[in-house]
Residue frames as qw, qx, qy, qz and C-alpha x, y, z in Angstrom:
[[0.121, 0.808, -0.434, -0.378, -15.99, 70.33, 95.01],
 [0.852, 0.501, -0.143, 0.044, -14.54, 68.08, 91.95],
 [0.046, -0.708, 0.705, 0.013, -11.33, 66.51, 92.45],
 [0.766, 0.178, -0.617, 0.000, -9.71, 63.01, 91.15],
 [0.287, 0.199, -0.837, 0.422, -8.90, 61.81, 94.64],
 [0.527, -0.603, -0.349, -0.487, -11.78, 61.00, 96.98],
 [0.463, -0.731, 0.330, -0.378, -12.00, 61.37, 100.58],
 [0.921, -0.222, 0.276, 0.162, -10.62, 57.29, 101.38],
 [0.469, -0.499, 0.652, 0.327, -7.96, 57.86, 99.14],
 [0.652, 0.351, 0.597, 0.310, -9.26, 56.55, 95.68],
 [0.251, -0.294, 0.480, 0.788, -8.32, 57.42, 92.76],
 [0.472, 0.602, 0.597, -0.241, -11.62, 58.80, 90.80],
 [0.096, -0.331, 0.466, 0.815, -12.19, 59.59, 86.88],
 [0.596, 0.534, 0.142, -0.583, -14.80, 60.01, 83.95],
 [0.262, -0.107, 0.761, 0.584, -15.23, 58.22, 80.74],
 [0.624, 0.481, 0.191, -0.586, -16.83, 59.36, 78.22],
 [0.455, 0.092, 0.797, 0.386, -17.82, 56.69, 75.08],
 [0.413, 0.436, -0.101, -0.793, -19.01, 59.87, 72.40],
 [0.352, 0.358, 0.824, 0.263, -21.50, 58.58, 69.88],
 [0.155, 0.612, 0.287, -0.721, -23.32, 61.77, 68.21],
 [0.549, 0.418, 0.592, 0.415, -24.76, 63.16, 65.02],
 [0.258, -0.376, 0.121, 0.882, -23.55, 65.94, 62.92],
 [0.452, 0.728, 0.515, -0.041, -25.58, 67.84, 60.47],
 [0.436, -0.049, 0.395, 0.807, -23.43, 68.82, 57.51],
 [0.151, 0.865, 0.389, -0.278, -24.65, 72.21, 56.64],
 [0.336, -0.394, 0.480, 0.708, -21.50, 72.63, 53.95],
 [0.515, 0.695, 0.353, -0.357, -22.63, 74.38, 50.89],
 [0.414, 0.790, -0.382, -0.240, -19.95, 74.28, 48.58],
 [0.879, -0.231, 0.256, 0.331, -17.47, 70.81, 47.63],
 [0.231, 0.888, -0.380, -0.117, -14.16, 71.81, 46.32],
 [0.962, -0.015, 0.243, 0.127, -12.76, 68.10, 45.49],
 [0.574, 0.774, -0.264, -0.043, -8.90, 68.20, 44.66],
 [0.812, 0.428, -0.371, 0.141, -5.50, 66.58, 44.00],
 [0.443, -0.856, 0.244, 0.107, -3.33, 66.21, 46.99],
 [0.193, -0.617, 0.737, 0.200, -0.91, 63.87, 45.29],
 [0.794, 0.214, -0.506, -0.258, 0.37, 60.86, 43.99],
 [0.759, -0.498, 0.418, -0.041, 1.20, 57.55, 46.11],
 [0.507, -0.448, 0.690, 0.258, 4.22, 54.98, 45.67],
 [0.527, 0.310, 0.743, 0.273, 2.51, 53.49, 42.60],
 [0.079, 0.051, -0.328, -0.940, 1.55, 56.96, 40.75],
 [0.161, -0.555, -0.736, -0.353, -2.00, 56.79, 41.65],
 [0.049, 0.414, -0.010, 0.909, -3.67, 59.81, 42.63],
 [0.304, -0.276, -0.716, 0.565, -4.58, 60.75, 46.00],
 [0.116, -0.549, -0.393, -0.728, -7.96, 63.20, 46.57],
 [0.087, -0.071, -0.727, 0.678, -9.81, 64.83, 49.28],
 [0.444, -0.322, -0.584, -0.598, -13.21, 63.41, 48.62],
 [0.483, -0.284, -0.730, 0.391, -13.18, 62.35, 52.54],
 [0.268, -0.223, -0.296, 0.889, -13.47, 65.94, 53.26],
 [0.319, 0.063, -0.244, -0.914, -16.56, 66.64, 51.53],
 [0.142, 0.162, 0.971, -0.102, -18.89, 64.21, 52.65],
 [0.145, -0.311, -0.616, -0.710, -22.50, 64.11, 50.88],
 [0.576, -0.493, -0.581, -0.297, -25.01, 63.48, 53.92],
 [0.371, -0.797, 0.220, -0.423, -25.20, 64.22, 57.42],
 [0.492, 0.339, -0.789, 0.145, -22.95, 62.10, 59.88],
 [0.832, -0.546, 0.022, -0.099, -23.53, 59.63, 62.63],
 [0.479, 0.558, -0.635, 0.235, -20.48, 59.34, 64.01],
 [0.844, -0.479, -0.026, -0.241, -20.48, 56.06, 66.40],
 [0.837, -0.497, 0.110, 0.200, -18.06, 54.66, 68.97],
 [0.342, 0.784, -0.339, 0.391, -15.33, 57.71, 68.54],
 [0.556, 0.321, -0.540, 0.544, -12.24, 57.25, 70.36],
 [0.571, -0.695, -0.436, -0.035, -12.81, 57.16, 74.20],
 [0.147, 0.640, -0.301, 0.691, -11.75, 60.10, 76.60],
 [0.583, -0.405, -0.536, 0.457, -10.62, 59.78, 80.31],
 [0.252, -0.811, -0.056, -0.525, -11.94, 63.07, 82.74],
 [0.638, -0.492, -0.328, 0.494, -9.88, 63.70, 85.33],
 [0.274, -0.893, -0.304, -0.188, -10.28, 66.22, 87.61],
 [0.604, 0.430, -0.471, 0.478, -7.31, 67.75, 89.34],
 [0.529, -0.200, -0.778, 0.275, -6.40, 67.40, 92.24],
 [0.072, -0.338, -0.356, 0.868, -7.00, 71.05, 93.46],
 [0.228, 0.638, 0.718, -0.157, -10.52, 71.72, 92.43],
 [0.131, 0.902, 0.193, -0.364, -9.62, 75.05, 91.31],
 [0.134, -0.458, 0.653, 0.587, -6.98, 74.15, 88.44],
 [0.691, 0.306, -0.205, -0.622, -9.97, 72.34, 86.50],
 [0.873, 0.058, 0.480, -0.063, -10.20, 69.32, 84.51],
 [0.103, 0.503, -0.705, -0.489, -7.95, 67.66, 81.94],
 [0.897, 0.276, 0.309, -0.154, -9.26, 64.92, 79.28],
 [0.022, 0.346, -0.840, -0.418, -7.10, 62.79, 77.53],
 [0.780, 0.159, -0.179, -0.579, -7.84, 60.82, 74.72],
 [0.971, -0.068, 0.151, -0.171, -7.93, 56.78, 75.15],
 [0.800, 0.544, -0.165, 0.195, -5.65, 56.30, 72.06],
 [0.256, 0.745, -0.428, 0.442, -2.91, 58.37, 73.65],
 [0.521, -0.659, 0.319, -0.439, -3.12, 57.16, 76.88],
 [0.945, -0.069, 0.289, 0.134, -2.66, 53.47, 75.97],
 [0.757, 0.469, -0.175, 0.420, 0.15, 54.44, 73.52],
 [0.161, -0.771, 0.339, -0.515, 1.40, 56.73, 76.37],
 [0.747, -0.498, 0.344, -0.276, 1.02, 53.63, 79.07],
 [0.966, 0.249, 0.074, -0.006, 2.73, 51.11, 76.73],
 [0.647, 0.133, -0.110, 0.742, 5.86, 53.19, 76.38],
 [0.486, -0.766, -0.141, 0.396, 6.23, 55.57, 79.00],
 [0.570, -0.308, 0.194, 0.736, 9.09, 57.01, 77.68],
 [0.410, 0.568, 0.417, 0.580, 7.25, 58.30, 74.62],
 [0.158, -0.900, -0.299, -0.274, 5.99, 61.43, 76.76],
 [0.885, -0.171, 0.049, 0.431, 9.24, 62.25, 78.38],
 [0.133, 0.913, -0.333, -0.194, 11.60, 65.65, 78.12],
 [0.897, 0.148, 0.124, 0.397, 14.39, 64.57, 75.73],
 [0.367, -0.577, 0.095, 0.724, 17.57, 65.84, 76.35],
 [0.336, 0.839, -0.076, -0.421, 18.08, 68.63, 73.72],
 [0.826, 0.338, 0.074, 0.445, 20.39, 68.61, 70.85],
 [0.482, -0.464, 0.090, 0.737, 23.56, 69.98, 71.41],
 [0.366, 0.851, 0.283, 0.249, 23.88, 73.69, 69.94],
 [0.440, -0.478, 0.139, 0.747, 27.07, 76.01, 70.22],
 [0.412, 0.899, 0.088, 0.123, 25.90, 79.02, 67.80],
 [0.381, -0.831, 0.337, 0.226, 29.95, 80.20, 69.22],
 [0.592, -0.189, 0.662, 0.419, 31.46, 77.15, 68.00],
 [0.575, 0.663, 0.380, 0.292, 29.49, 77.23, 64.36],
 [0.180, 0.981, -0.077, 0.002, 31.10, 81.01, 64.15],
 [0.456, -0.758, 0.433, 0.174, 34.30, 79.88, 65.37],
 [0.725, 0.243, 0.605, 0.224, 34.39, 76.94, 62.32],
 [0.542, 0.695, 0.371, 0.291, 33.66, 79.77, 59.95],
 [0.497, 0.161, -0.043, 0.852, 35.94, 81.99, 61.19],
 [0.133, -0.718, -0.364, -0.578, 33.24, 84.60, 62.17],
 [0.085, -0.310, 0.508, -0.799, 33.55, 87.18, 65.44],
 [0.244, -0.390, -0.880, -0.118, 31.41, 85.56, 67.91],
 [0.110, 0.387, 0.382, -0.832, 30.29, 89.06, 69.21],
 [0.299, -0.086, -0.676, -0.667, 28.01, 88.56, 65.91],
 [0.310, -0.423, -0.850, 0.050, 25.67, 86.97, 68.34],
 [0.109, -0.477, -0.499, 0.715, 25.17, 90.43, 70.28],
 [0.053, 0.282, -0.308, -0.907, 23.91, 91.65, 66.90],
 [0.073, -0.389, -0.894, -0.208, 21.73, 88.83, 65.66],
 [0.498, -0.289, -0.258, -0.776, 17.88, 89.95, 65.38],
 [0.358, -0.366, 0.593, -0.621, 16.07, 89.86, 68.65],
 [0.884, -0.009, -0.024, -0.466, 13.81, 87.25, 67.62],
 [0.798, 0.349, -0.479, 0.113, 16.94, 84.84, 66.75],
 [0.060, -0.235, 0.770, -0.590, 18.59, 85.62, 70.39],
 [0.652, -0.267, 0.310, -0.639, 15.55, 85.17, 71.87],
 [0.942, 0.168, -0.212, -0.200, 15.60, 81.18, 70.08],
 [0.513, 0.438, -0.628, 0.389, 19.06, 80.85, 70.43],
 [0.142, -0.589, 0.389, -0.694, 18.23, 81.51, 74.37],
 [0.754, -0.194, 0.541, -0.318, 16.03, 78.49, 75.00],
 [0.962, 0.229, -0.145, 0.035, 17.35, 76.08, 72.54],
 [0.413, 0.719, -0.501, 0.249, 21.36, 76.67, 73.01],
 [0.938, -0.253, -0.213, 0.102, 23.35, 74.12, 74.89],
 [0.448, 0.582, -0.126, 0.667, 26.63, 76.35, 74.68],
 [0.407, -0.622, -0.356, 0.566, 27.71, 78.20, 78.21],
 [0.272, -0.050, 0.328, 0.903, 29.71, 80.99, 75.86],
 [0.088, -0.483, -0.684, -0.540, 25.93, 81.56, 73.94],
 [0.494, -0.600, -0.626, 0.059, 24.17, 82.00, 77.22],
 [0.469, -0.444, -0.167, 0.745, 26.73, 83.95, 79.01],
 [0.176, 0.051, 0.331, 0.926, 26.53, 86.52, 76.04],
 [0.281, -0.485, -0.659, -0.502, 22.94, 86.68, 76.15],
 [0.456, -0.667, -0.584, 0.070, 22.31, 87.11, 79.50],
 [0.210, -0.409, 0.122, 0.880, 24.76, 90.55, 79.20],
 [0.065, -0.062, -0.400, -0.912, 22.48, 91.54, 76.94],
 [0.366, -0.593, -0.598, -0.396, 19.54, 90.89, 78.77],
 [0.537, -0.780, -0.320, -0.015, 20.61, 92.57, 82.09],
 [0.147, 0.729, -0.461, 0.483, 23.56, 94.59, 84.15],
 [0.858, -0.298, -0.348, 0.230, 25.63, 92.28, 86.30],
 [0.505, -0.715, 0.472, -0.102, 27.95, 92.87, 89.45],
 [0.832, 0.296, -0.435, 0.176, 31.25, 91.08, 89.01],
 [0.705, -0.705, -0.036, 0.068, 33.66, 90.06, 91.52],
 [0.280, -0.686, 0.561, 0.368, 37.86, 90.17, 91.42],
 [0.363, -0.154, 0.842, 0.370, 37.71, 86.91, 89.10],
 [0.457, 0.280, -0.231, -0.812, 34.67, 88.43, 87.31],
 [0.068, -0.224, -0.969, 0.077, 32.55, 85.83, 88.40],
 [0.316, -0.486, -0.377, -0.722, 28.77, 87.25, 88.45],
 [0.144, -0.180, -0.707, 0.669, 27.92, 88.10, 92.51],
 [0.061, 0.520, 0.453, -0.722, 24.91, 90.07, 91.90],
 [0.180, 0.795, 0.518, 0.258, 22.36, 92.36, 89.63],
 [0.123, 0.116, -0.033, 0.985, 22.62, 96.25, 89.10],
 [0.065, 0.709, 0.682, -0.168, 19.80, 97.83, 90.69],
 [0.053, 0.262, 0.245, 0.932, 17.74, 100.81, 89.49],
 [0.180, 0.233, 0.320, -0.901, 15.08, 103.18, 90.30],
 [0.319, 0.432, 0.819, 0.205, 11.58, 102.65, 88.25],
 [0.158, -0.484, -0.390, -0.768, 8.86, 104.81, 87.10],
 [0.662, -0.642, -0.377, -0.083, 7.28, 104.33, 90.69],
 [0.061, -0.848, 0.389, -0.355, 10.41, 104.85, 92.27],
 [0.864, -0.393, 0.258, -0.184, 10.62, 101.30, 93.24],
 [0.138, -0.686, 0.673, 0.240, 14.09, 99.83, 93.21],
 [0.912, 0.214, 0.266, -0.225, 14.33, 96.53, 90.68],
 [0.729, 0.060, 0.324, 0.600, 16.82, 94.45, 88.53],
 [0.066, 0.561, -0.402, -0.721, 18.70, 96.62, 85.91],
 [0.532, 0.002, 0.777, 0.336, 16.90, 94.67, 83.35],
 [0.107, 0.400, -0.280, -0.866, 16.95, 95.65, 79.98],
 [0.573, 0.116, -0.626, -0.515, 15.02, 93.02, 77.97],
 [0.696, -0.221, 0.457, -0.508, 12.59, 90.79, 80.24],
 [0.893, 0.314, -0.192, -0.259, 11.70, 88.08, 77.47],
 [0.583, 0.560, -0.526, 0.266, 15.69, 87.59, 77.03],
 [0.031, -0.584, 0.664, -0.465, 16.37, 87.50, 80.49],
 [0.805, -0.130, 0.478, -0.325, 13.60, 84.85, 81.65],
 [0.794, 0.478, -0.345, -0.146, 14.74, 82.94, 78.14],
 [0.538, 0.535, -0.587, 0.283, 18.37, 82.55, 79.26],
 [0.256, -0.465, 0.687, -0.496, 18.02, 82.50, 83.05],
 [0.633, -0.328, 0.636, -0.296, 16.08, 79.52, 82.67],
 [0.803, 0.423, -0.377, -0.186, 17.96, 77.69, 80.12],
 [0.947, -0.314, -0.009, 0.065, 19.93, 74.67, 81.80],
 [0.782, 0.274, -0.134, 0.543, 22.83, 74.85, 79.98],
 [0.218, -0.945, 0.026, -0.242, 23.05, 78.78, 82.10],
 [0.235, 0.293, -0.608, 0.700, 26.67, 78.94, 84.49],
 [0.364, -0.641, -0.655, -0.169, 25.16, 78.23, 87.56],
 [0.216, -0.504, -0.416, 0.726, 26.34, 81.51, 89.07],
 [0.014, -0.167, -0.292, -0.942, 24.42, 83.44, 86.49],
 [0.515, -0.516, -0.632, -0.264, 21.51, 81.37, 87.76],
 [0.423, -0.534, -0.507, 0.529, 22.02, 82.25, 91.54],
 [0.085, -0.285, -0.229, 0.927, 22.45, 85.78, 90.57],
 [0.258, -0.044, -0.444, -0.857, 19.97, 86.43, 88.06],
 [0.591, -0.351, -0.446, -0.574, 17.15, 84.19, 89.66],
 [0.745, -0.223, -0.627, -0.045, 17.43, 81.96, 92.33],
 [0.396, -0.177, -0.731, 0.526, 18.87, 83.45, 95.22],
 [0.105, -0.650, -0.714, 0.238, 16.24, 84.76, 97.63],
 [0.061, 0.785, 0.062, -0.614, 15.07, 88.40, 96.77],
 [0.252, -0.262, 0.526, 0.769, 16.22, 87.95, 93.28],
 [0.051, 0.367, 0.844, 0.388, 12.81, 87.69, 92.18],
 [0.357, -0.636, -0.389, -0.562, 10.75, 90.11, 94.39],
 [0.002, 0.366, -0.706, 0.607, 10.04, 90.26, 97.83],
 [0.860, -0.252, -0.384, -0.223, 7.99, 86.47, 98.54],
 [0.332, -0.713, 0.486, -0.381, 8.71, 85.73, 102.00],
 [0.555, 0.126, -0.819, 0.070, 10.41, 82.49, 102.63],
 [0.630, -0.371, 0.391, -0.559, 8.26, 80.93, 105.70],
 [0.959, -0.116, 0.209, -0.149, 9.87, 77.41, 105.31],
 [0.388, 0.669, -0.605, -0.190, 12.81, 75.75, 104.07],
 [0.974, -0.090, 0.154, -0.139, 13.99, 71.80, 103.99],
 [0.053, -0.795, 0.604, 0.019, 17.46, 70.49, 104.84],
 [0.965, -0.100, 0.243, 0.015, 19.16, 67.46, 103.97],
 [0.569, -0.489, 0.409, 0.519, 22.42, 66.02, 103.99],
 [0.439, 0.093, 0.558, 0.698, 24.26, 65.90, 100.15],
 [0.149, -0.005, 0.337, 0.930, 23.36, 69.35, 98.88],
 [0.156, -0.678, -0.675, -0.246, 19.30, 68.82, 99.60],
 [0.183, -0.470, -0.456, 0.733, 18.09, 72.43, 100.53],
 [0.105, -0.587, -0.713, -0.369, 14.51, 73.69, 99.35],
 [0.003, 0.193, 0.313, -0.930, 12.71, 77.48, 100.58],
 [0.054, 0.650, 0.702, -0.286, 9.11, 78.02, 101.10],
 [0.108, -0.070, -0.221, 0.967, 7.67, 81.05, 99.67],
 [0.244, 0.559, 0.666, -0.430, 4.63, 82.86, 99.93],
 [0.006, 0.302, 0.539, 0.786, 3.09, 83.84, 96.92],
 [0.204, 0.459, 0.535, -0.679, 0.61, 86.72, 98.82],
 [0.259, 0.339, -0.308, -0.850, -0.65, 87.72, 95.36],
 [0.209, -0.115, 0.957, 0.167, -2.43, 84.68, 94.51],
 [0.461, -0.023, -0.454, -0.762, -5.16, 83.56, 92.48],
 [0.470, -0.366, -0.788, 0.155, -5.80, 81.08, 95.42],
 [0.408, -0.807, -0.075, -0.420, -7.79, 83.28, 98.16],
 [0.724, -0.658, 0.184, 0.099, -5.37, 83.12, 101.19],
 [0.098, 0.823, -0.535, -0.163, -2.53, 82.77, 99.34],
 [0.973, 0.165, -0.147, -0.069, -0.17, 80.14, 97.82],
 [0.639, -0.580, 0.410, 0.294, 3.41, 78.47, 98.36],
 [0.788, 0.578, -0.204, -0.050, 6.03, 77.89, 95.92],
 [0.888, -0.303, 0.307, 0.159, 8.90, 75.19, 96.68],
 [0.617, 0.733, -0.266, 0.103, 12.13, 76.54, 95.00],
 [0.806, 0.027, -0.174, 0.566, 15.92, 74.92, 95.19],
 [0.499, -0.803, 0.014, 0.325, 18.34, 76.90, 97.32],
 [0.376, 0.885, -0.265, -0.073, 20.89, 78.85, 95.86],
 [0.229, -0.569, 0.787, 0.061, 23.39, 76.30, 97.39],
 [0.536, 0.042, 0.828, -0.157, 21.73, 73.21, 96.08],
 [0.763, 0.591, -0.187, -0.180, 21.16, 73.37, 92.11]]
């Protein structure tokens, strides 16, 4: 089986150094204007219409590597990226978001912010993973599902319902919206505990493990029996006390 790690422990990978020839089999040129540069001279796309076939020699070099579980495939990066990737690290990086409060921007203009439970789905649905805003979120995620509240109307829970099967399941009304918002950081994190994270809120994966550790470390095993791995797979999610 293919994998980047060999049996001692090394780290194994491909390079490939392409050299190849193309045979331009283009039967029409359509040569025009794309612009002008800094000096008003005129920019074309004669490059794009080449007359003859091409040899194209010592193209940019690609690293194969195999992953580690034989059955997730292979990834190739190209050369270029990798050294601009290894040079600054940072380049490849999640960057925090930009702050977004669609609430506040209504609240500036004077506008009801229940305007947001109206907005076209396609705009909630954006607003859901881009919004930094608790207020945004909180509205959204009442419109993507039927909560339990407690005395201080804190979210404690989901409404459950019957299906088409008869199997019992969230009360949710709008899937898209609800996986949008439940896993947008900026979420309350009891909307998260009820809406995803504690155990059963997803399904019934049995938890056959779980990892404790002092300050707030605490991690649950589950089995994923459905799996696209033959025997099944695990999946390693935070505890509902420990986000």
């Amino acid at each position: 089986m293919r994998t980047c790690v060999l049996p001692g422990g090394t780290f194994f990978y491909g390079i490939h150094k392409p050299s190849y020839h193309v045979s331009n089999l283009r039967q029409q040129t359509q040569c025009d204007q794309l612009g002008n540069d800094q000096n008003d001279n005129p920019i074309d796309n004669r490059i794009n219409f080449p007359e003859d076939d091409l040899e194209v020699q010592q193209a940019d070099w690609i690293y194969e590597i195999a992953n580690p579980f034989p059955f997730r495939g292979t990834t190739f990066i190209g050369k270029d990226w990798a050294d601009r990737s290894a040079a600054d690290y940072e380049r490849i990086r999640l960057t925090d978001p930009p702050q977004l409060s669609l609430s506040q921007i209504f609240k500036d203009a004077q506008i009801d912010t229940t305007l947001i439970e109206k907005l076209p789905r396609p705009v909630q649905l954006s607003l859901a993973t881009t919004s930094t805003d608790s207020e945004d979120l909180v509205r959204l995620a009442h419109l993507s599902c039927s909560f339990q509240f407690n005395e201080t109307r804190q979210p404690v829970g989901l409404n459950y319902e019957l299906d088409s099967k008869h199997i019992c399941r969230p009360a949710i009304s709008d899937d898209d919206l609800f996986e949008a918002v439940a896993n947008n950081p900026a979420l309350p994190d009891q909307y998260k505990i009820a809406m995803v994270i504690r155990p059963g809120a997803q399904g019934g994966s049995e938890i056959i493990g779980d990892f404790h550790q002092e300050q707030g470390t605490h991690i649950y095993e589950y089995l994923r029996r459905n799996s696209y791995i033959g025997g099944g797979h695990y999946a390693a999610n935070m505890a509902e006390n420990a986000i």
